[in-house]
N, C-alpha and C positions, 0 to 999 in steps of 0.2 A: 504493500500500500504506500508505502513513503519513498518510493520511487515513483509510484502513477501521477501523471498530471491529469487530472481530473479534466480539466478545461478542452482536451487535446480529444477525450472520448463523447464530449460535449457536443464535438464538433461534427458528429454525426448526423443530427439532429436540429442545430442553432448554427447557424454562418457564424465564424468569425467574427464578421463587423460587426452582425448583432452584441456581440459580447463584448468588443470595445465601444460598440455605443453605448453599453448600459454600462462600462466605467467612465466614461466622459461627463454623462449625464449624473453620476452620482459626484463627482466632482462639480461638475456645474452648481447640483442641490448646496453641496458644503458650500461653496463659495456666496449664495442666496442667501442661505442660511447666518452666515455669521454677517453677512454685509447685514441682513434685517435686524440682528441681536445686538450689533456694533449703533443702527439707529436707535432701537428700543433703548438699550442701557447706557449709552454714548459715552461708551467707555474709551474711546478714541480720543473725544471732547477733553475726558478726564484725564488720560499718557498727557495730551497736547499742553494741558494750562496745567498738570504738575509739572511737567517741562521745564516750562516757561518761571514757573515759582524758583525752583531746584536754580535756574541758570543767574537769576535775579537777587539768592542769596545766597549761591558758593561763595566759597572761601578763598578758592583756588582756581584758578582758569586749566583748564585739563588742556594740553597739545594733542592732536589726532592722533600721535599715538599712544598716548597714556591714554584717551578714551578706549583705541581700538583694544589694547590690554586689558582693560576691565572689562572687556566685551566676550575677548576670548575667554576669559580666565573662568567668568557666568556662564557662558556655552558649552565652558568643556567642565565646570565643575557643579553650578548649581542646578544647571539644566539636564545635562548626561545622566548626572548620579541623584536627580532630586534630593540634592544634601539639606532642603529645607526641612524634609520629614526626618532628620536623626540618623541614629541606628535602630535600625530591629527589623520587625515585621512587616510594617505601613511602607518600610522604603523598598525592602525584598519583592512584595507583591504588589506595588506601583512600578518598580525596574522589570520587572517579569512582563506586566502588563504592558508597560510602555515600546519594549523589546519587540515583544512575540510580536505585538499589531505592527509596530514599523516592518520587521521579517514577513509579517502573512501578508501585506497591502505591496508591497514590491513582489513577491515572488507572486502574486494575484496579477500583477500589469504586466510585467514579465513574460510570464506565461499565457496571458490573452492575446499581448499586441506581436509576441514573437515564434509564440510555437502553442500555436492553438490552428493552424491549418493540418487536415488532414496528413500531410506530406512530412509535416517537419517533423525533427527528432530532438525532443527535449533534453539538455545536459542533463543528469541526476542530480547535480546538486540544487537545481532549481525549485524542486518535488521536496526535495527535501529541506531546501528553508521554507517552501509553504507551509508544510507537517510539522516541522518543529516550531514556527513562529506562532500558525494558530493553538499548539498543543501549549507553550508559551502564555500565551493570549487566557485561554481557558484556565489556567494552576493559577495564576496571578489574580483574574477577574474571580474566578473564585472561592481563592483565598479571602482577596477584601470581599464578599459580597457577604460570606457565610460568619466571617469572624471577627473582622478588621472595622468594619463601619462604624462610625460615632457612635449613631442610635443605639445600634446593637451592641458593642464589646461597651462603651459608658454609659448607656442610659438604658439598659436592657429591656428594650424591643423588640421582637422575634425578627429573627431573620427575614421570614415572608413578608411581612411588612413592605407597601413597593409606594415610594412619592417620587412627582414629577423627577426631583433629580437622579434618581435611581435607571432614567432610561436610556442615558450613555452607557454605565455598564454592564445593562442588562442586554442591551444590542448586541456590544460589543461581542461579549462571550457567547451569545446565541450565535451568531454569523461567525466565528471559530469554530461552535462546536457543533452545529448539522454543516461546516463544510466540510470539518472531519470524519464526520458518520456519515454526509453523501459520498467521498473522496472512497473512503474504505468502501461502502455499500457497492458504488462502482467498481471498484478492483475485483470484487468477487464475480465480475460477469453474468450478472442477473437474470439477463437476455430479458426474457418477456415479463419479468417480475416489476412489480410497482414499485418497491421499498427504496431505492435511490431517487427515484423520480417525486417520491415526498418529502424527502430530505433535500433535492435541489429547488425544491419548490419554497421550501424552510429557508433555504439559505437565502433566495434571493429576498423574502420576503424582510428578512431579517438584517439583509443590507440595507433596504428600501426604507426600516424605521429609525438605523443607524446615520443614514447619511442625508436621506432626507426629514430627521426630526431633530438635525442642528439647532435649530429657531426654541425649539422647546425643550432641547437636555443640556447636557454640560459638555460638549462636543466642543463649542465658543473658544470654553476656556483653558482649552490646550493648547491654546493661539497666545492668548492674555498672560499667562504666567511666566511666560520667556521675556516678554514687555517688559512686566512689571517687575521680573528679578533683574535685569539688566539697569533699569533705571534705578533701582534703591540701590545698587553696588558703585553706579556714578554718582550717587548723590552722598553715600559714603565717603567716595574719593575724592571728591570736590566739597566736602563740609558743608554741602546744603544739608545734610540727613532727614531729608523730608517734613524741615522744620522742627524736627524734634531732639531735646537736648539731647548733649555728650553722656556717656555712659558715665555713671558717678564713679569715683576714684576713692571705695569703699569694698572691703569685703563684704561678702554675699553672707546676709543672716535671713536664715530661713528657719530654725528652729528644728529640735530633731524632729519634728512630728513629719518630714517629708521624706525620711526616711523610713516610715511604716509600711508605704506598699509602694508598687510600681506606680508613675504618674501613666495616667488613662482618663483625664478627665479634660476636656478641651472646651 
């Protein structure tokens, strides 16, 4: 199975094009989607005039390239390793998730726009960062869904419990996990059997609420947090701190009572 390119046996049935039209089109949705969330919440508005705050009361005029330095330094450490969530759990199964989806979405384009005709012959390893990113995708997503979430691991809510924010990673993980169970179901050679054919019906369905229900989940703000760490580490570097005082030059009294249990409370 994690050799098959699912998309290549697809091609039986659905032309090619058809399958990069309907990656195009879901790219089209993202891009709708968050230009609508960017007017609704005009959080663009909000980068632009902290911007402008941040530039009006630095301390220090930053050269291009001491910006472009804090820029890399955010990209490759706060952004890569999500080092805002700590060590532990929240950051293992956020890096898993975050991983798997970039691995399953590239081996997904990959394999549509380049060896998805009849004729072509797919590298192996292509199948295989599909398999392993959305296998990836699925440990991570539900990891946090089942154990890791606010509600539930602090404020104990049952797991099933689902609110609007909950439908990015309920997408997510569903569109990894029937394309894993149609991916394998296909590898078995069904022939005239249904059971793939509900699962690719699953999967597209499962894209279609992933990528065209940007507007209504948290899809946005995987865009926003690159923004926003970028900006608070020049605002850092330039002594604006987002108008907010200098760290006091004080040890840390916290009392032993925060050593009784793990912090879990946000």
């Amino acid at each position: 199975m994690i050799y098959n390119n699912p998309f290549l046996g697809l091609s039986s049935f659905i032309a090619p094009v058809a399958m990069q039209g309907f990656v195009i089109v879901m790219i089209v949705l993202v891009v709708l989607g968050t230009l609508l969330d960017i007017i609704h919440k005009k959080n663009v508005k909000y980068f632009f005039n902290n911007a402008k705050k941040a530039k009006k009361n630095a301390k220090i005029e930053l050269t291009t390239s001491q910006r472009t330095s804090v820029i890399l330094k955010t990209v490759a450490y706060d952004i890569a390793t999500t080092s805002e969530l700590g060590k532990g759990k929240r950051r293992a199964a956020h890096l898993l998730g975050m991983y798997g989806t970039i691995l399953f979405w590239i081996g997904s384009v990959i394999m549509i726009f380049c060896y998805s005709s009849p004729s072509s012959d797919t590298p192996s390893f292509w199948p295989i960062i599909w398999h392993v990113g959305a296998l990836m995708t699925v440990i991570g997503g539900g990891w946090f869904w089942f154990f890791l979430r606010v509600d539930v691991y602090s404020e104990a809510q049952p797991w099933y419990r689902i609110i609007k924010a909950d439908l990015f990673v309920l997408a997510l993980v569903a569109s990894s996990l029937t394309g894993l169970i149609w991916s394998y179901l296909q590898s078995l050679n069904l022939n005239d059997r249904w059971d793939d054919k509900v699962f690719l019906v699953l999967f597209i369905v499962s894209n279609l609420v992933l990528f065209g229900g940007v507007y209504w989940s948290k899809f946005a703000h995987m865009f926003y947090k690159p923004g926003a760490a970028i900006q608070k580490n020049l605002a850092e570097a330039d002594g604006s701190r987002d108008n907010l005082p200098p760290p006091a030059d004080a040890p840390k009294q916290f009392g032993l009572g925060i050593k009784r249990e793990e912090p879990k409370h946000y």
